[in-house]
N, C-alpha and C positions, 0 to 999 in steps of 0.2 A: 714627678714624685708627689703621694699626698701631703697634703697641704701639712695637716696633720697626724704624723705615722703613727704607729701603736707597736705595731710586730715587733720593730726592731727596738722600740725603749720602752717595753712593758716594764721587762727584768730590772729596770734601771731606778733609783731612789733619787729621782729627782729633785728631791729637796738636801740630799747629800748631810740628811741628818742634824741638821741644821735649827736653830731657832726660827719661826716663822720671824720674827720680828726684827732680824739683821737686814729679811728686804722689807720693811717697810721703812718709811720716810721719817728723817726728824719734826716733830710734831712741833715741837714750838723757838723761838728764834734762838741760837745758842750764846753762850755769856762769854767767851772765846770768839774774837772775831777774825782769827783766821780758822776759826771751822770749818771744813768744807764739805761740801757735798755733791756728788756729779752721779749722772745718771746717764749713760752713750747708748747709742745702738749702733751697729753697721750690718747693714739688708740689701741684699741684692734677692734680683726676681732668675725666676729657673731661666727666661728666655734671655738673660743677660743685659736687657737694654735700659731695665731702670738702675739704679745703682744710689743708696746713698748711705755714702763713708762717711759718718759720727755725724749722726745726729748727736745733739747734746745739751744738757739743762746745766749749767756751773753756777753753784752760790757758795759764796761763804758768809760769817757770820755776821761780817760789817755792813754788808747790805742785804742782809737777810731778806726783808720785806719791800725795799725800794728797787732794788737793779739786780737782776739774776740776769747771765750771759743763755743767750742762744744760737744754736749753730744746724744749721739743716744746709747739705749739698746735696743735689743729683747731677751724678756722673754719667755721658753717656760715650760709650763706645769709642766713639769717633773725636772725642775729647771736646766735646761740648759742655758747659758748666753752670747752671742754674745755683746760684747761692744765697742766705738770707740766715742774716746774724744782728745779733742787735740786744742793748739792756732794756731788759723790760721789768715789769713791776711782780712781785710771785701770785700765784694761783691758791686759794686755801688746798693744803696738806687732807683735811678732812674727805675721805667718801660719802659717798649719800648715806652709809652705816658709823659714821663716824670715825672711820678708823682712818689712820695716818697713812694712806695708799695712792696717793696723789704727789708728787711734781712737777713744777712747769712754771713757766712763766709766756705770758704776753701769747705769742699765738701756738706755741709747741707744749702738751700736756700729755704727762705719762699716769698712767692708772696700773696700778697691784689688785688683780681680781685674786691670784692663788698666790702667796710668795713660794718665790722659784719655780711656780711651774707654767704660771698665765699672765701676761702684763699686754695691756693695749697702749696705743699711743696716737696722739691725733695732730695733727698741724694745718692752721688757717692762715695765712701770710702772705704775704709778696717776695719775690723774686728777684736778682736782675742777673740777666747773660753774661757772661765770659766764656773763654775758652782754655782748656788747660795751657796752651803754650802761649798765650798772658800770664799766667800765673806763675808760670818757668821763669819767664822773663822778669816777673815781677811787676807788671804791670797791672792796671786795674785799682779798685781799693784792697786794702788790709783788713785782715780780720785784727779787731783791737782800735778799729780807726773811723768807730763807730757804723750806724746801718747804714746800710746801702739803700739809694732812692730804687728802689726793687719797683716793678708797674707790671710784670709777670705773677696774677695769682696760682696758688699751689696750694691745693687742701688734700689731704693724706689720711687715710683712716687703716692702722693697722695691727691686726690682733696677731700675739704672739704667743706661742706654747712652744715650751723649754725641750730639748732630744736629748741632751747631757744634763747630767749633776753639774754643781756651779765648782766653779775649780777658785778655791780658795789663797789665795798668790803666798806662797810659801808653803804649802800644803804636801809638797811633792819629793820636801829635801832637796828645794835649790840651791844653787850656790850663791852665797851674798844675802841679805836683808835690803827692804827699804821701809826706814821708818816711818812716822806719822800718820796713817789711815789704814784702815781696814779696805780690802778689796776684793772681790770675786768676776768672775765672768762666765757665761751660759752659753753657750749656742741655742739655735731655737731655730723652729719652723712658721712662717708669717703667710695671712693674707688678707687682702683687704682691698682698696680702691685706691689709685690715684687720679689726683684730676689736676692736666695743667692748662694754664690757658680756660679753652672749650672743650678741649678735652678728655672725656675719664677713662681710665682702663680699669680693669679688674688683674690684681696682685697676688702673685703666687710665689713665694720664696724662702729666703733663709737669711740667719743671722747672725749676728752676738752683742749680746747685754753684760754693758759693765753699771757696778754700782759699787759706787766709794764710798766711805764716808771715815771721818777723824781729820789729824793736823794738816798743817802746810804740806806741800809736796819734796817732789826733788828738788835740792840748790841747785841754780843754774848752775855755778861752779863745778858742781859734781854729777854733770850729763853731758856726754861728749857724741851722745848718739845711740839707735837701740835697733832691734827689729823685731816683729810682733807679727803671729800671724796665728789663723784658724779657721779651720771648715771640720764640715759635715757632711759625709758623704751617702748614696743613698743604700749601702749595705750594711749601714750603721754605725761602721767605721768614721771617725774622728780623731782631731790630734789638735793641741794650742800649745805655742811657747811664745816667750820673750827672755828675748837677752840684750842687756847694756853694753854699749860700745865698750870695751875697755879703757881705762882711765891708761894717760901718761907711762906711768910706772909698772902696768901692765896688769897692774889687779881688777878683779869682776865685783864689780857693783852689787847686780844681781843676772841669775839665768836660770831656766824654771822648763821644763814641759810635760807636757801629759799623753797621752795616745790611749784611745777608748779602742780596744782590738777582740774580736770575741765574747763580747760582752765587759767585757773586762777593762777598768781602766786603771794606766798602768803611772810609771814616771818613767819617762824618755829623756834619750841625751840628746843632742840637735848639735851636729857638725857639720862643717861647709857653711857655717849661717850666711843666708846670703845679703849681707850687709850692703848698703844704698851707697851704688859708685858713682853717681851722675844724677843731675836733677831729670833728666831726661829719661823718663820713666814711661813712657807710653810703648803699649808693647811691649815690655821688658823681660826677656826671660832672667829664670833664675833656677836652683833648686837647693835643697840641701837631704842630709841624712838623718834621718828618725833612726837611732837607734832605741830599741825596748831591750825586753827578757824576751821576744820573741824574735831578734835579730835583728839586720841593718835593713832600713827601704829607705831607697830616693826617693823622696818630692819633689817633683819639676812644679815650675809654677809659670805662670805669665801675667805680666798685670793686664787687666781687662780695659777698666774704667781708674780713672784718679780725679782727685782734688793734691795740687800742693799751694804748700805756702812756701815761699823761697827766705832765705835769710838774708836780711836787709839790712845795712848801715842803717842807726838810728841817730836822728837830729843832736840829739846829745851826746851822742859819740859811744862807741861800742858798736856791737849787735845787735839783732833779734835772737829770737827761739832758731836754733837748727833750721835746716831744711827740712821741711818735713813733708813725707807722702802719706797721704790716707787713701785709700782704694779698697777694689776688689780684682781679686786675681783667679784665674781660673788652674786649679790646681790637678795633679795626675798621681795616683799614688797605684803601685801595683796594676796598673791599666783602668782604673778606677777613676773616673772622670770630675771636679765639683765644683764651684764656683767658694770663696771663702773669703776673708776679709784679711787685709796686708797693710800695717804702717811701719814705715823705716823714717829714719830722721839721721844724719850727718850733718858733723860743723863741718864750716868752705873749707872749700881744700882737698877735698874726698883723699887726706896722709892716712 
């Protein structure tokens, strides 16, 4: 697939009418210190073998300038796991034109050349190996439990142009609300370099960019689990939803999707979701139903690559966060083949 296609999203208003200024960055430290602000990617390459599920830049207001969260995995195939997270100090907001097009912190830095249509991203850092089924197991370090003596360098250089309008998370007439931040996400077409070790290849792929910004998030209390998913396929065909576990009492949080069919993008209903029954997620098939105004299609899917984090009793009693998977799964729609990005999260017990 070109790296950069044109044919199939000429027609398309990739800034989805939008103020340029919703993706640029907050400029200066906010007076709210739970502010927050997060900027993800999840990129897999066309030949499947590099893969990394959430990159990610997290700050809020209370440490604005001193400690911003970093998160960069690569997943490969065979469940191998290169990870590198850690507080680092922030990056100036400003571009070389002064505009507020910059976030990053410590070695991972994202740049706004066009809002909504062009963002690069670069990471210089270290490393250290795992294996997904450490991670099952729970084994290894925790993300939260500070960086890891990582001694595997990883520098990354990767420019990205947007295939879809940013799909605006309530924009679609979902069902449910979630309060506190504004949020959008893009799929995109990427390429660039990676280099690990001694190693460099040349990058060719896809992906999808979230950028938050506003309050606190979800109360733990009120996330019981979710499932999330998106690709881009090479006929132009597209489709993203997410939906919340259902609560107890049986009511929806929230549940949202989209499908780009035709040029056209529509609001889809997604039945069968296929909710995360096992930590055991390598290989996994799965599928569900896109329903649109153009009728019913299955998506089969299979996970490709993962990163999980497993849910851990904590020293002071309780939990952690869900079980969560982040990956890339390689998806089938109408005989339509694509690689796309998949997170599901369940509390223990898979009830």
């Amino acid at each position: 697939m070109d790296p950069f296609p044109t044919d199939v999203t000429a027609a398309l208003d990739l800034t989805g009418s939008l103020d340029p200024s919703i993706d640029e960055v907050t400029a200066e430290t906010p007076s709210d210190p739970a502010y927050r602000e997060g900027h993800n990617l999840w990129i897999w390459d066309d030949e499947g073998q590099l893969n990394l599920p959430r990159i990610a830049v997290e700050v809020v207001g209370a440490t604005w300038e001193t400690a911003r969260n970093v998160v960069l995995p690569i997943a490969m195939p065979d469940g191998r796991l290169l990870l590198s997270w850690g507080d680092f100090p922030a990056i100036p907001a400003q571009d070389g034109e002064g505009r507020p097009r910059v976030i990053g912190a410590g070695p991972l830095r994202f740049e706004c050349v066009e809002p909504f249509v062009h963002w690069n991203m670069t990471f210089d850092g270290l490393a250290v190996e795992t294996t997904l089924q450490d991670r099952i197991a729970g084994e290894g370090p925790a993300y939260g439990s500070g960086a890891p003596a990582g001694d595997i360098p990883v520098r990354i250089e990767i420019e990205t142009r947007s295939v879809t309008p940013p799909w605006v998370q309530g924009s679609f007439g979902g069902v449910g609300f979630i309060a506190g931040e504004d949020r959008f996400e893009q799929l995109f077409r990427a390429q660039g370099t990676v280099r690990i070790g001694n190693e460099e290849k040349p990058f060719s792929g896809g992906g999808l960019r979230i950028h938050r910004k506003g309050g606190s998030r979800t109360p733990p209390g009120d996330f019981f689990g979710h499932v999330w998913h998106s690709a881009f396929f090479p006929s132009g065909r597209a489709f993203g939803f997410i939906h919340y576990y259902p609560r107890p009492d049986g009511s929806l949080k929230f549940c949202e999707g989209w499908a780009l069919e035709n040029g056209k993008i529509v609001a889809a209903e997604i039945l069968d979701r296929p909710w995360l029954q096992t930590s055991q997620v390598y290989d996994d098939k799965f599928s569900f139903i896109l329903r649109t105004p153009n009728g019913d299609s299955r998506v089969e899917g299979r996970t490709h690559a993962s990163n999980l984090s497993a849910q851990r009793r904590q020293p002071e009693g309780g939990w952690s966060f869900p079980t969560l998977q982040q990956g890339i799964a390689r998806y089938r729609w109408d005989g339509e083949e694509a690689y796309g990005m998949i997170e599901r999260s369940r509390i223990l017990g898979w009830s």
